[in-house]
N, C-alpha and C positions, 0 to 999 in steps of 0.2 A: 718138706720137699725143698731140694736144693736148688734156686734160681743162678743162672747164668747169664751175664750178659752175652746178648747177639756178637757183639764185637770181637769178644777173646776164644769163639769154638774154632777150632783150626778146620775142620772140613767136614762134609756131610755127606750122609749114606744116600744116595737113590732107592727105594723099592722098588721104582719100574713098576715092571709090568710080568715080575717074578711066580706072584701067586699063577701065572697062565705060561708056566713051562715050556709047555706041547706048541705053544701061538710063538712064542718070545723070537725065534730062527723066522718064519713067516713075516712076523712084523721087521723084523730088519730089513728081510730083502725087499718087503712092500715100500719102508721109508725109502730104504736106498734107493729105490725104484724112483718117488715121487721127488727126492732130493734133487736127483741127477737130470730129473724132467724138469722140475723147477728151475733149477740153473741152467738149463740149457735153453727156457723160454725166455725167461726174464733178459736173458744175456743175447740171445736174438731181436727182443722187441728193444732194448735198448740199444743197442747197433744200428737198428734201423733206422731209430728214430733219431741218431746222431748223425749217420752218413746221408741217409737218404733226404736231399731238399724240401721235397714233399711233402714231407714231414714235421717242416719247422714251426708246429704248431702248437696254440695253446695246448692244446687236447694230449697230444703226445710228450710234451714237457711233462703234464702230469702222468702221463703213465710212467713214462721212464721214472720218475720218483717212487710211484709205484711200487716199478721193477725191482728198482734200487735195493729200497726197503723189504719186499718179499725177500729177495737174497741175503738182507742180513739178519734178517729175524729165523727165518730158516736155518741158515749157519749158526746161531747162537742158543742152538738147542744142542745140550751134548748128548741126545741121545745112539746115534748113531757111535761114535768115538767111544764111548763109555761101551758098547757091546762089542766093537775092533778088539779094547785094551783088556777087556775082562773084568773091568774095575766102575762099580756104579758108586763111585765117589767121587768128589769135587771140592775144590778148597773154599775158603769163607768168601777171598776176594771174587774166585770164580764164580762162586753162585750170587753173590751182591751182583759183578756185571751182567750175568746171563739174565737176572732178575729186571734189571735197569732198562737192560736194551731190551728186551720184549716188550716189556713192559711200554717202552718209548714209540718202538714201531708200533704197534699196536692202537696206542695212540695217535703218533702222526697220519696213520693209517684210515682212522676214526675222522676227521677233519679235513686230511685231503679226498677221500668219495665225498664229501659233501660241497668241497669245492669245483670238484667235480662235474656234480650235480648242476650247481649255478653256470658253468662253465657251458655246458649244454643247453640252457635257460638262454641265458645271455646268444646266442650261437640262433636257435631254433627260434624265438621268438623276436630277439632282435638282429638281425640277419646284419640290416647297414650297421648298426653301430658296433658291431661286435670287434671290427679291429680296433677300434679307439676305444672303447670301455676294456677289450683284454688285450690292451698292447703289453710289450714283453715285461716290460716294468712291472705292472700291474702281475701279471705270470708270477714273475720271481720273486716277488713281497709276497703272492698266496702262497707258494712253496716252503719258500722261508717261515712264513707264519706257520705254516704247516708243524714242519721241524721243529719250530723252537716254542709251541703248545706242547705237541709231545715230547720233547724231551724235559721242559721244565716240568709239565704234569708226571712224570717218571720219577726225576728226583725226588718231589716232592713224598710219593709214596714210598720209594726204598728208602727214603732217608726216615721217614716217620717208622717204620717195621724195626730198622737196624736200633731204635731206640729204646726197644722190648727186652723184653729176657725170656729166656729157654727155661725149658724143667730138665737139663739134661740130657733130654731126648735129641739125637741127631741123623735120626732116621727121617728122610722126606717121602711119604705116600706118594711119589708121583718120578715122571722119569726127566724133569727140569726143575728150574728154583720156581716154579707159579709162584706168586703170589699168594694167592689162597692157602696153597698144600704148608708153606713157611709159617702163615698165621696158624695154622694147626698145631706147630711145637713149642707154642706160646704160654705160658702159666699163668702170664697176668692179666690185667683186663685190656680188651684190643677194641671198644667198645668207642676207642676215638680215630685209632685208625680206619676203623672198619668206617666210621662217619665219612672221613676223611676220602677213602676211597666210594663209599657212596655218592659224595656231591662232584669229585672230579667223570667216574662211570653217567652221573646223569648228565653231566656235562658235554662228553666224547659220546654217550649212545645217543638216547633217546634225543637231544636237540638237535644235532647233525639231522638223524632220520626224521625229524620234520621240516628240516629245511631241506631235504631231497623231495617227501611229502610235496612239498607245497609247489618246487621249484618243478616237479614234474607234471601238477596237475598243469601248472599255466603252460607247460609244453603241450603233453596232451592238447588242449586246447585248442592249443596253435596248431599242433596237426592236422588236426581232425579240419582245418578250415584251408589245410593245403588243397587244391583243386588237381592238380598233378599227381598220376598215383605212384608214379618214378619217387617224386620227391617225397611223396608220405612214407613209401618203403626205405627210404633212404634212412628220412628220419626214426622211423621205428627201429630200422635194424640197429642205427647207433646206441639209442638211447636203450634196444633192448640189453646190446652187452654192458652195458654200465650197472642197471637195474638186477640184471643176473648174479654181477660180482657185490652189489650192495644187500642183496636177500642174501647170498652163502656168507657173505663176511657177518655182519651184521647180526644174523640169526645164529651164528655159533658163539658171536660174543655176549649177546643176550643171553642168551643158556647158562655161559658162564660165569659172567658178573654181578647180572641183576634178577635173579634167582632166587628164591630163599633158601637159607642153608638146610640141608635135611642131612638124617644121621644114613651110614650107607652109604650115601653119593659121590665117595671116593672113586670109587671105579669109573663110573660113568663120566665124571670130570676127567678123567687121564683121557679116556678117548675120547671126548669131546677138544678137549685141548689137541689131540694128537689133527684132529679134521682142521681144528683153529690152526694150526700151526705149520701142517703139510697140505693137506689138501686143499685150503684156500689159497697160497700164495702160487701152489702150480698150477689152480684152474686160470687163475688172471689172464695170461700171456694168453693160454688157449682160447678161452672165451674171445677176448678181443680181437684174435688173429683169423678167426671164425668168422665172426663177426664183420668183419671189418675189410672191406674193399681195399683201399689204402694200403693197410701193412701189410697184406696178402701180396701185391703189388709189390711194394720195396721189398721184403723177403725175396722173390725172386727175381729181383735184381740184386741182389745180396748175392743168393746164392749164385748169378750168372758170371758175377765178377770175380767169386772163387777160381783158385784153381785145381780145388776137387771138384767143381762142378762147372768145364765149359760148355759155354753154348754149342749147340751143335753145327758141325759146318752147314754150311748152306748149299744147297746143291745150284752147279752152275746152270745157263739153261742155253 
């Protein structure tokens, strides 16, 4: 069998989501559907959370990175583009980047809810101290540290895969560069990558979500000995949208990282990655907008200050 270095294939085949014909027109207009929601959430909560004073908080610092990130990880899927142009192909450096930066948000994404998580620990349980333990310094080194875990953890794996060789094959089972679907058109043994991705996966899942674990029993805690039941509801509702987007992100990247490989589970990985990929990044904005007193508030001061939406005259009296 003829091996290929990764580096010299000039471009790759998509399969999508081909074998399901009759679905393929439906899923378009469902992504386009969720794309257009997603960019239109993300790009309100982060408006908000720049214009409106109110806002100028730790808590919303991190969403809007959040935001940020949903919008690019979502744009760095082609699959929407690829069914416009009629072509489910992609060149080498395309699918290296689209590989990279998923890969990356994904990551930074994995790190910041966990930062998250503390941020609400610190907030809930230390109430005084919380502006001087998360003053803005302190903010912008987690964010930062955020970023530049995920994206070193990113290189780290695309650069180890690009190091492989091909059989040939330039068909991808899937309708992005995943990760995974790439290791599949591999001939050699990937038995160090796959390590390699192992220990960075236990690194970004499983230890973030015990430090949410931990960071929320001591919140609990602290609730439950709030005497006010204003202030318990308050606390619940926050920590509940946080909680909500930690179980849907989280539970879909479990599925599909730390898994064990089974044969067949191509398919099921496409749509699991399609929920990882659209459906997580456009529940965010809503959950928390739901959720959340505050941005509910600045959104319609947002919207008052439009001039597609004035306030309405006041009647004289």
């Amino acid at each position: 069998m003829v091996k290929t270095n990764l580096t010299v294939i000039s471009n790759f085949i998509f399969l999508g989501f081909t074998h399901y014909p009759k679905v393929e027109i439906t899923l378009f207009v469902l992504c386009l559907l969720i794309y257009l929601i997603t960019l239109l959430g993300n790009i309100i909560l982060i408006s908000v959370s720049l214009l409106d004073s109110c806002l100028h908080k730790p808590m919303y610092l991190f969403l809007s990175n959040l935001s940020f990130l949903d919008i690019w990880y979502t744009s760095s899927t082609p699959m929407l583009a690829n069914f416009v142009s009629g072509e489910n192909t992609i060149s080498f450096s395309g699918c290296v980047a689209q590989m990279y930066f998923s890969l990356a948000m994904g990551s930074t994404e994995c790190v910041l809810l966990s930062m998250m998580a503390y941020d609400r620990y610190v907030a809930i349980c230390n109430p005084l101290r919380y502006p001087i333990i998360m003053n803005k310094r302190v903010c912008v080194q987690i964010s930062a540290g955020s970023w530049a875990t995920g994206c070193i953890t990113a290189l780290v794996e695309t650069v180890s895969v690009l190091q492989l060789s091909l059989c040939g094959n330039r068909i991808i089972n899937h309708f992005t560069c995943e990760i995974l679907a790439v290791l599949r058109l591999i001939c050699v043994d990937t038995s160090k990558v796959q390590l390699i991705m192992l220990v960075i996966s236990v690194l970004l899942l499983p230890m973030p979500m015990l430090l949410i674990c931990i960071s929320y029993a001591f919140i609990l805690s602290s609730i439950l000995k709030i005497s006010s039941v204003d202030g318990r509801s308050k606390a619940f509702s926050t920590c509940a949208a946080h909680l909500t987007v930690v179980v849907l992100f989280y539970g879909t990247a479990l599925s599909m990282y730390l898994k064990p490989s089974a044969v067949g589970s191509q398919e099921i990985d496409k749509f699991m990655a399609l929920v990882y990929a659209g459906l997580t990044p456009m529940m965010n904005p809503i959950i928390y907008s739901l959720r959340n007193k505050e941005v509910k508030v600045a959104v319609k001061k947002l919207l008052a200050r439009s001039p597609l939406c004035p306030l309405p005259a006041q009647s004289s009296e």
